[in-house]
C-alpha positions as CSV (number, residue, x, y, z in Angstrom):
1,X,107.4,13.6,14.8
2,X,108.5,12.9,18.0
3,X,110.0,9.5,17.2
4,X,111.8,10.9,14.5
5,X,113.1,13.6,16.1
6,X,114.2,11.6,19.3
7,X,116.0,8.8,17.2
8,X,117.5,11.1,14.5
9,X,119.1,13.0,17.4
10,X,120.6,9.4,19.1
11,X,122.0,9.0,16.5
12,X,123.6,11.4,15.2
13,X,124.8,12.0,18.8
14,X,126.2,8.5,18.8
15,X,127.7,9.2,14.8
16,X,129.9,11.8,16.5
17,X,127.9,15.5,14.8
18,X,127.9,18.5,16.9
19,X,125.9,19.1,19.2
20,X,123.9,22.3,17.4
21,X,124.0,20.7,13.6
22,X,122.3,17.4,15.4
23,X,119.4,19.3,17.0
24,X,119.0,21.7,13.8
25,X,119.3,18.2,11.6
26,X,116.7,16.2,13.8
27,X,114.0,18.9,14.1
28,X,114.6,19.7,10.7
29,X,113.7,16.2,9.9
30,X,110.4,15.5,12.2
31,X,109.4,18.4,10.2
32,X,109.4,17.1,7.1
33,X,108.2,14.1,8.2
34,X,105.0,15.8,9.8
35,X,104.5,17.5,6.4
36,X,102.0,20.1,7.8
37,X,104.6,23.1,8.9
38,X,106.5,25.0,6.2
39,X,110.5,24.7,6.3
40,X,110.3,28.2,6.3
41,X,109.4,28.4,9.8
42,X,112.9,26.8,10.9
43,X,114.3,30.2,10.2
44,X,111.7,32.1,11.5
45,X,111.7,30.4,15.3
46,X,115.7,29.5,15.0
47,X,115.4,33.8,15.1
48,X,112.6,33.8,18.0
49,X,114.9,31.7,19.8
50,X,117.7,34.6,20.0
51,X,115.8,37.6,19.9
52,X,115.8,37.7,23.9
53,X,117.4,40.9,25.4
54,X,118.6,38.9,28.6
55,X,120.6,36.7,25.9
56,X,122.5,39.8,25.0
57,X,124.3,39.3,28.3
58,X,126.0,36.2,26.9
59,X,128.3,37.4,24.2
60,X,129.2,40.4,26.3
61,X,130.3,38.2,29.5
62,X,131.8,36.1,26.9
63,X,134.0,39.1,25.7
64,X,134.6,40.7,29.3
65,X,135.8,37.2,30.0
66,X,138.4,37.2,27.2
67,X,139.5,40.6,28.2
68,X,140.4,39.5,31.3
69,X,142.2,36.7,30.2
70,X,144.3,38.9,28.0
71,X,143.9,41.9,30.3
72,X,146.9,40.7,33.2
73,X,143.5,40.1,35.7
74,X,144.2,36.6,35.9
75,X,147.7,36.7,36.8
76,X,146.8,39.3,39.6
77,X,144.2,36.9,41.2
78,X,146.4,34.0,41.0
79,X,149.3,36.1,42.7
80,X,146.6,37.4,45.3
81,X,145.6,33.8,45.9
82,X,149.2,32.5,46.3
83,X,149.7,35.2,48.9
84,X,146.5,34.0,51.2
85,X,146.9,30.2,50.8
86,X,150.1,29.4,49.4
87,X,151.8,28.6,52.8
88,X,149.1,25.5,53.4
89,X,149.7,22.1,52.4
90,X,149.1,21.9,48.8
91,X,149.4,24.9,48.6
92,X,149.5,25.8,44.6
93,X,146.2,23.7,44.3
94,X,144.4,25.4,46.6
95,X,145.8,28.5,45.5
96,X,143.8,26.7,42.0
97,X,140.8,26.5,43.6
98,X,140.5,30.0,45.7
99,X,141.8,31.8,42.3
100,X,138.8,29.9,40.0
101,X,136.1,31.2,42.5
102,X,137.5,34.5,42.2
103,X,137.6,34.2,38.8
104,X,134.0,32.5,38.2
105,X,132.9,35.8,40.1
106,X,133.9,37.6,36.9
107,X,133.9,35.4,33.7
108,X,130.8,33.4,34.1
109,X,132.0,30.5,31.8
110,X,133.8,27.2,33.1
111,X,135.6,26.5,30.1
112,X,136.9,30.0,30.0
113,X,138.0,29.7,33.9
114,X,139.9,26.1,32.6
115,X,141.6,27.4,29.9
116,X,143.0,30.6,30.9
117,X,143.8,29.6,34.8
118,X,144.8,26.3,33.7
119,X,147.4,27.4,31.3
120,X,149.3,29.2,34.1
121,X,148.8,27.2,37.5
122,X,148.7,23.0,36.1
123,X,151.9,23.5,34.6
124,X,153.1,25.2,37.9
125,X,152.0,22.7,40.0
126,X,153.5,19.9,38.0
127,X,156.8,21.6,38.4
128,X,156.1,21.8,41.9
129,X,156.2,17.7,42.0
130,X,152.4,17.7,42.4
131,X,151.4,14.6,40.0
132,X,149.8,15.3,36.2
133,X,146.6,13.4,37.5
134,X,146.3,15.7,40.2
135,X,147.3,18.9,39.1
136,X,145.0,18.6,36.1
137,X,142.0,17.4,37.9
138,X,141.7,20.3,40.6
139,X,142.0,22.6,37.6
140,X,139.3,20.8,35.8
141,X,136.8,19.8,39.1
142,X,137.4,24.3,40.0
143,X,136.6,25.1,36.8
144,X,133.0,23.6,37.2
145,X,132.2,26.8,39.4
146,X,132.3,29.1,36.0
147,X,128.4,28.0,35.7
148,X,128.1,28.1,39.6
149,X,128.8,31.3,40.5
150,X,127.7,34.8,38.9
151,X,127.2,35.9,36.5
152,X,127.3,32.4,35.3
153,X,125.8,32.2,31.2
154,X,123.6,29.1,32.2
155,X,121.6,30.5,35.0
156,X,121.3,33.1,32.6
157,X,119.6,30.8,29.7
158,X,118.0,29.4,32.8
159,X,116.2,32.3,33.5
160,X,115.3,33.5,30.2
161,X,113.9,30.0,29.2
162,X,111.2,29.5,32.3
163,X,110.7,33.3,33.1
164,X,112.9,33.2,36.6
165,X,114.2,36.4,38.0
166,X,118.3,36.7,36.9
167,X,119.1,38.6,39.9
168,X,117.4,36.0,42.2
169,X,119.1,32.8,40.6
170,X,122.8,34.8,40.7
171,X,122.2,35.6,44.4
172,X,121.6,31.9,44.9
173,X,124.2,30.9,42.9
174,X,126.5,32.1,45.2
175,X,125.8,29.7,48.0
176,X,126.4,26.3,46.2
177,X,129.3,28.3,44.5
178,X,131.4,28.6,47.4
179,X,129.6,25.9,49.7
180,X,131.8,23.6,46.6
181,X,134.9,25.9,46.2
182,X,135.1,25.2,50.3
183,X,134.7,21.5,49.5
184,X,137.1,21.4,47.0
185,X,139.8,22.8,49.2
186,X,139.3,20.7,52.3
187,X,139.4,17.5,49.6
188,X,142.7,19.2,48.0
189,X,144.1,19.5,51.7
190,X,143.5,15.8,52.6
191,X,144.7,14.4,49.3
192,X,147.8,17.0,49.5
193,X,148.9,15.8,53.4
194,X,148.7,12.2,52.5
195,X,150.8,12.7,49.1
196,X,152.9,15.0,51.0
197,X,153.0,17.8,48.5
198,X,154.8,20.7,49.0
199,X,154.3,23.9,50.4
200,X,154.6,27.5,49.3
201,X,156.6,29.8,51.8
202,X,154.5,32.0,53.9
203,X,154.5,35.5,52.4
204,X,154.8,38.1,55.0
205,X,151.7,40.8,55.7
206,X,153.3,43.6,53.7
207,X,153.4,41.1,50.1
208,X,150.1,40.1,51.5
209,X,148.9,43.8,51.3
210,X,150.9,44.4,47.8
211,X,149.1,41.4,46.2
212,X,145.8,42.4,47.3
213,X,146.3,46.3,46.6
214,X,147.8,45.0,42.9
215,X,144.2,42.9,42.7
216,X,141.8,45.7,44.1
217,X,140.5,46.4,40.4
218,X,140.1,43.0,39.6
219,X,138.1,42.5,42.8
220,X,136.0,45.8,42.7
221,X,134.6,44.2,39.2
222,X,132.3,41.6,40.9
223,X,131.4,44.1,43.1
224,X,130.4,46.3,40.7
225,X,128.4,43.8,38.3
226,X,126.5,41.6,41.0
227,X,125.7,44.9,43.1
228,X,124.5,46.7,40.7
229,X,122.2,43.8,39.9
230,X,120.9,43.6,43.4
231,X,120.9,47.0,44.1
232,X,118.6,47.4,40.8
233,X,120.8,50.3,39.3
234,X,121.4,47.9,36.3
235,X,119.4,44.7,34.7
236,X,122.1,41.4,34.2
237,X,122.4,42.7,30.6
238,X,123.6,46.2,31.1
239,X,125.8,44.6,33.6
240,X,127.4,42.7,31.1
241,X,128.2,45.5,29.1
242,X,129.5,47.6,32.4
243,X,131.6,44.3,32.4
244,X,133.2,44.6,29.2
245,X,134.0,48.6,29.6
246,X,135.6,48.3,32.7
247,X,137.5,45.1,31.8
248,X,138.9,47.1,29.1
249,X,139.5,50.3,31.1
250,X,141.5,48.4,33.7
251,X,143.1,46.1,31.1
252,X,144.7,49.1,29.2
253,X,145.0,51.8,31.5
254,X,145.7,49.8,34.5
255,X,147.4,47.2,34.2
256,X,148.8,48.0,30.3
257,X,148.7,44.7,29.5
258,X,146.1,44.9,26.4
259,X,147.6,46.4,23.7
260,X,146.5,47.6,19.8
261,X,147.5,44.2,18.2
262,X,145.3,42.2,20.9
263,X,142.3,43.5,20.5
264,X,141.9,41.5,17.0
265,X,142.8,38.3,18.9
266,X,140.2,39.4,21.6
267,X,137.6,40.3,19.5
268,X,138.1,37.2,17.7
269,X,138.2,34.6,20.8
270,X,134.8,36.3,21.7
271,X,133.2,35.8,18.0
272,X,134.1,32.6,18.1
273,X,132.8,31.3,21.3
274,X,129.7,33.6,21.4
275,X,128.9,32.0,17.6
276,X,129.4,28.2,18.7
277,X,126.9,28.9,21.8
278,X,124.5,31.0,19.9
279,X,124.2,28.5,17.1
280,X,123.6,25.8,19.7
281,X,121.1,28.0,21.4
282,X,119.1,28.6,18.1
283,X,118.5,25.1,17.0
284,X,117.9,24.2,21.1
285,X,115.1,26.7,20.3
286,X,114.1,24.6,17.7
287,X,113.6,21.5,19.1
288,X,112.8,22.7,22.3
289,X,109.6,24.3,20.1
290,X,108.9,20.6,18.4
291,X,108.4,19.2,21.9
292,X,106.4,21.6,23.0
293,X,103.9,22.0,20.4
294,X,103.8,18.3,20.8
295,X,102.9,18.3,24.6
296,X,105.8,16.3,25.6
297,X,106.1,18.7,29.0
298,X,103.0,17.4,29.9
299,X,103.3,13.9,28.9
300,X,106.7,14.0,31.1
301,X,105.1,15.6,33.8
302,X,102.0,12.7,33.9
303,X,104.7,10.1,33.8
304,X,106.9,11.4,36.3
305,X,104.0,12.3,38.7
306,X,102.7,8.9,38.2
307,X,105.7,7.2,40.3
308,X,105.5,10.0,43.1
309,X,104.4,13.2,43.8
310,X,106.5,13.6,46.5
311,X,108.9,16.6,45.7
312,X,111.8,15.1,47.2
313,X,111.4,12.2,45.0
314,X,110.8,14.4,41.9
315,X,113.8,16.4,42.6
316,X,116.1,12.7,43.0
317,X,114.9,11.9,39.8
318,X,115.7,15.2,38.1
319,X,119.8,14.8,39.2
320,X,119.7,11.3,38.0
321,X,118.4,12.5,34.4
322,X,120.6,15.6,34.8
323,X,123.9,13.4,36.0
324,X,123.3,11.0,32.8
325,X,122.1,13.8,30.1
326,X,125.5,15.8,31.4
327,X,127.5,13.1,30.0
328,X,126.3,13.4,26.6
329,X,124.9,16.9,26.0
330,X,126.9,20.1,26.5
331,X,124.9,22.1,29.1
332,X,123.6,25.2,27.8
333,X,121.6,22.8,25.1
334,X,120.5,20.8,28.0
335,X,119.1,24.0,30.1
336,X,117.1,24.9,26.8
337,X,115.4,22.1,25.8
338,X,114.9,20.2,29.7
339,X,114.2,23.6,31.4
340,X,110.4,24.2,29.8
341,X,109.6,20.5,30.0
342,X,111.0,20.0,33.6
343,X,110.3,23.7,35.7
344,X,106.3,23.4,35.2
345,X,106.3,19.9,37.1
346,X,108.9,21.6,39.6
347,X,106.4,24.1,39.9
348,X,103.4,21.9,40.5
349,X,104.7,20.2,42.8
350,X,105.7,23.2,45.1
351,X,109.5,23.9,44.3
352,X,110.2,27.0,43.6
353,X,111.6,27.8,39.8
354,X,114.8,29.9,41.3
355,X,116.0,27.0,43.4
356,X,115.1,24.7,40.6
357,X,117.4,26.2,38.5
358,X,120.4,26.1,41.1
359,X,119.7,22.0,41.5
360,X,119.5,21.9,37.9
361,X,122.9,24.3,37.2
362,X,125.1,22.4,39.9
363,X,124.1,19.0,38.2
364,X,124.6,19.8,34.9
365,X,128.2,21.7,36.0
366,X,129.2,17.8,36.9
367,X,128.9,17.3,33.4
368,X,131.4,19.3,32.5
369,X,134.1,17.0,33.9
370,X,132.7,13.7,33.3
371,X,133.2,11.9,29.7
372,X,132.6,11.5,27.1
373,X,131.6,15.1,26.4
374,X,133.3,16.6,29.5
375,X,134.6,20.2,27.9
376,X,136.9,21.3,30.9
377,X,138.6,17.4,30.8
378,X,140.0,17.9,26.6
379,X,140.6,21.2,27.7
380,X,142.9,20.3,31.0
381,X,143.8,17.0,28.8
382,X,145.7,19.2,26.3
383,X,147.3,21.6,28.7
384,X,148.8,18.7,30.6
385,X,149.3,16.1,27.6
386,X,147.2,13.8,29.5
387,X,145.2,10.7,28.5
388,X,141.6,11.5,29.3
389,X,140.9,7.9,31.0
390,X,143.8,8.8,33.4
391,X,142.7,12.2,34.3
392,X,139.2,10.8,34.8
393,X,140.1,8.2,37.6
394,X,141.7,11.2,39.6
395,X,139.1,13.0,39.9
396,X,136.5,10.4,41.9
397,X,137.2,12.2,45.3
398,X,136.4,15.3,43.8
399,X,133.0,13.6,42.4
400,X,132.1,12.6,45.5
401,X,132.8,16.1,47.2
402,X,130.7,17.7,44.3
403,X,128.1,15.4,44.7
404,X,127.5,15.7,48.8
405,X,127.5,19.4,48.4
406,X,124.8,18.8,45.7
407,X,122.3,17.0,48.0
408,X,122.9,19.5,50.6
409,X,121.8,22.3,47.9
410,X,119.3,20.2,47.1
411,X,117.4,18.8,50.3
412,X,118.0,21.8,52.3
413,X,115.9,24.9,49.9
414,X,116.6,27.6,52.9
415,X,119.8,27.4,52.4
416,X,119.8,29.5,49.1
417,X,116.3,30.9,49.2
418,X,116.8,32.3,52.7
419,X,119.5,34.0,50.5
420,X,117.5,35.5,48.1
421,X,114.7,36.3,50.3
422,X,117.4,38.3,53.0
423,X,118.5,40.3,49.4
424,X,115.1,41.7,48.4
C-alpha cells in the first residue's frame, strides 16, 4: 500500500494534478490495491477528517479576512504605516512590511495578506522608482508572516492534528512573527540605502495622530481576537466568528466601505478559498490515515532516531525535510500529513509539541515563496507582470534573513516558550 501510495502521488505531483485530487487519487488507489478495506470508507474518514470544531475557525478567518479586504481596513493600515515609517529610506517597502504584520495580526492567511496588500503598495512602489524585482519580492517575502503570526490557519491545523493547545502556539507565534517582520525591515533598509531609493516626506505628529485615530478599529480587532483567547473569554473558534461580526460591523458602519452588492462578491471569495483548503484538508485526512494505520510514524521515528537522538540534530533534519517538502507541497497538506508522523518523535525526544509547531510553521512559511509551488510568488508575479525566475533571484537576501531568524527560533526554545509560559 504504501508503495503505491507514495509513487502514485510522485507522480501525479510531477504530471502537474492538484494538490487535493493527487492525495484523494493516490490513497484511493493503495486502497484498492490492498483489497481488504471497503471504498466506502474514503467517504466516511474524508468526513472524520473535517468534522473538528477547531477547523470551524478556518472558513470564518478566511471570510473575516475578505471582509477586510473589501471592508477599507487595509487601506487604513497601509496609511497608518506610511505615517510611522514612510520618512525612512525605503520608505514604501518598509511601509510593506510594517502594514503585512499588522495585517497577518488580523487575516491569518499569507496569500490573502499578498493579494490584497500587494495590489495597492507593489504598484506604488514601482511608481516610486523602486525596481519590479524588488518591489515584488518584499511584498511576497512579508506576506510569509500570514502563517506566522495569529491567528494564522496553519498553527491552527497544527494544533488540531497533534492535540497542541491553539492559544499556546498563537502566543508563540508572535515571537518569530515579528523577530522576521524586524528582519525584513533592517534587510529592506540596507538594500534601499545602497539602491538609493526614495524617501517618503516625514508626516508631521498631528497626520501621525489622524492616521492612527482613522486605524484604531482596525487595531482594536487583534486585540480583541488574541485577548480574548488568552484571557479564556473565547476558544480560537468563537474568536473567529467574533472576527467576522466585527469585521463586518466596522466595515459597514465605520468605515462605509462594504456595501449591498459586495457582500455576494465576499461571500463568494470566502466559498471559494475555504472549499479549495477544505478539500485539500479532507483527502490530507485520507492519506494521512493510510500512513498511519500502516505504522509509517514509527518506522520514520526508528529511522530517524537511528542516525541521532540528539534533539538538536532531529530538529536540523526536520527544516531540511520541511525546506524541500515546501517546494513541492502547499503547506496546510504538509502540516496534515507530516504533523502525526513527525510531533511523536519530537516528543520522544524531549521537544515540546507547541514549539514544534512554531519550527515546523516558520519552515513551511519559506515555502510559500520558493518555486515551483510558491503561492505568494504567481500571486506577486501577476500583480507586477513579472517573470517568476526573475522575481526569485531577488529575493535571496530575504532567504537568508528568513532563514537566520529561523535557527534562532529554533536553537534558542526560551525564546517563545518563556512566552507562553509568562501568558498562563
Amino acid at each position: 500500500m504504501i508503495i503505491v501510495l507514495l509513487v502514485s502521488l510522485l507522480v501525479l505531483f510531477f504530471i502537474g494534478v492538484p494538490v487535493a485530487i493527487a492525495l484523494g487519487l493516490s490513497t484511493s488507489m493503495a486502497m484498492i490495491v490492498a483489497g481488504d478495506v471497503p471504498l466506502l470508507t474514503l467517504a466516511q474518514r474524508a468526513f472524520v477528517s473535517l468534522d473538528s470544531f477547531p477547523l470551524l475557525a478556518i472558513p470564518l478567518f478566511i471570510l473575516a479576512g475578505v471582509i477586510m479586504e473589501y471592508g477599507g481596513i487595509s487601506q487604513r493600515l497601509i496609511n497608518l504605516a506610511n505615517a510611522l515609517t514612510g520618512h525612512l529610506t525605503g520608505g514604501l517597502a518598509v511601509v510593506t512590511v510594517v502594514t503585512t504584520m499588522f495585517f497577518a495580526a488580523i487575516s491569518g492567511s499569507s496569500v490573502a495578506a499578498t493579494a490584497a496588500l500587494g495590489a495597492i503598495l507593489v504598484p506604488a512602489m514601482i511608481s516610486r522608482g523602486y525596481e519590479k524585482e524588488f518591489s515584488g519580492g518584499v511584498q511576497a517575502v512579508s506576506g510569509t508572516l500570514g502563517i506566522i503570526m495569529p491567528p494564522s490557519i496553519p498553527l491552527i491545523l497544527y494544533g488540531t492534528a497533534v492535540g497542541a493547545s491553539i492559544g499556546d502556539l498563537f502566543i508563540a507565534g508572535m515571537v518569530p512573527g515579528i523577530l522576521i517582520g524586524i528582519g525584513l525591515i533592517v534587510t529592506v533598509y540596507i538594500i534601499a540605502k545602497k539602491r538609493n531609493y526614495a524617501k517618503e516626506d516625514k508626516k508631521s505628529g498631528k497626520e501621525i495622530g489622524t492616521a492612527f485615530v482613522k486605524a484604531i478599529p482596525a487595531l482594536i480587532m487583534p486585540v480583541i481576537i488574541l485577548g480574548g483567547i488568552y484571557t479564556g473569554v473565547f476558544t480560537a473558534t468563537e474568536a473567529a466568528g467574533v472576527a467576522v461580526a466585527y469585521a463586518f460591523i466596522v466595515g459597514v458602519f465605520v468605515y462605509r466601505a462594504i456595501t449591498f452588492s459586495k457582500i455576494k462578491m465576499i461571500l463568494s471569495q470566502a466559498s471559494v478559498t475555504t472549499a479549495t483548503i477544505m478539500l485539500i484538508l479532507a483527502t490530507a485526512g485520507l492519506f494521512s490515515w493510510i500512513l498511519t494505520i500502516e505504522n509509517v510514524p514509527q518506522q520514520v521515528a526508528s529511522v530517524i532516531t537511528s542516525i541521532s537522538e540528539n534533539p538538536w540534530v532531529f530538529l536540523g533534519i526536520v527544516i531540511l525535510l520541511l525546506l524541500f517538502v515546501g517546494m513541492f507541497m502547499e503547506t496546510n497538506a504538509s502540516i496534515i500529513i507530516l504533523a502525526p508522523i513527525l510531533v511523536p518523535v519530537a516528543s520522544e525526544l524531549g521537544i515540546d509539541p507547541v514549539h514544534f509547531g512554531i519550527v515546523m510553521i516558520v519552515t513551511l512559511a519559506i515555502g510559500m515563496v520558493t518555486p515551483p509551488l510558491g503561492l505568494n510568488l504567481f500571486v506577486v508575479s501577476k500583480i507586477a507582470n513579472l517573470r517568476m525566475d526573475r522575481l526569485t533571484i531577488s529575493l535571496i537576501p530575504f532567504y537568508i534573513t528568513i532563514l537566520i531568524c529561523l535557527l534562532i527560533v529554533t536553537f534558542i526554545p526560551s525564546l517563545t516558550m518563556t512566552v507562553v509560559e509568562w501568558m498562563k
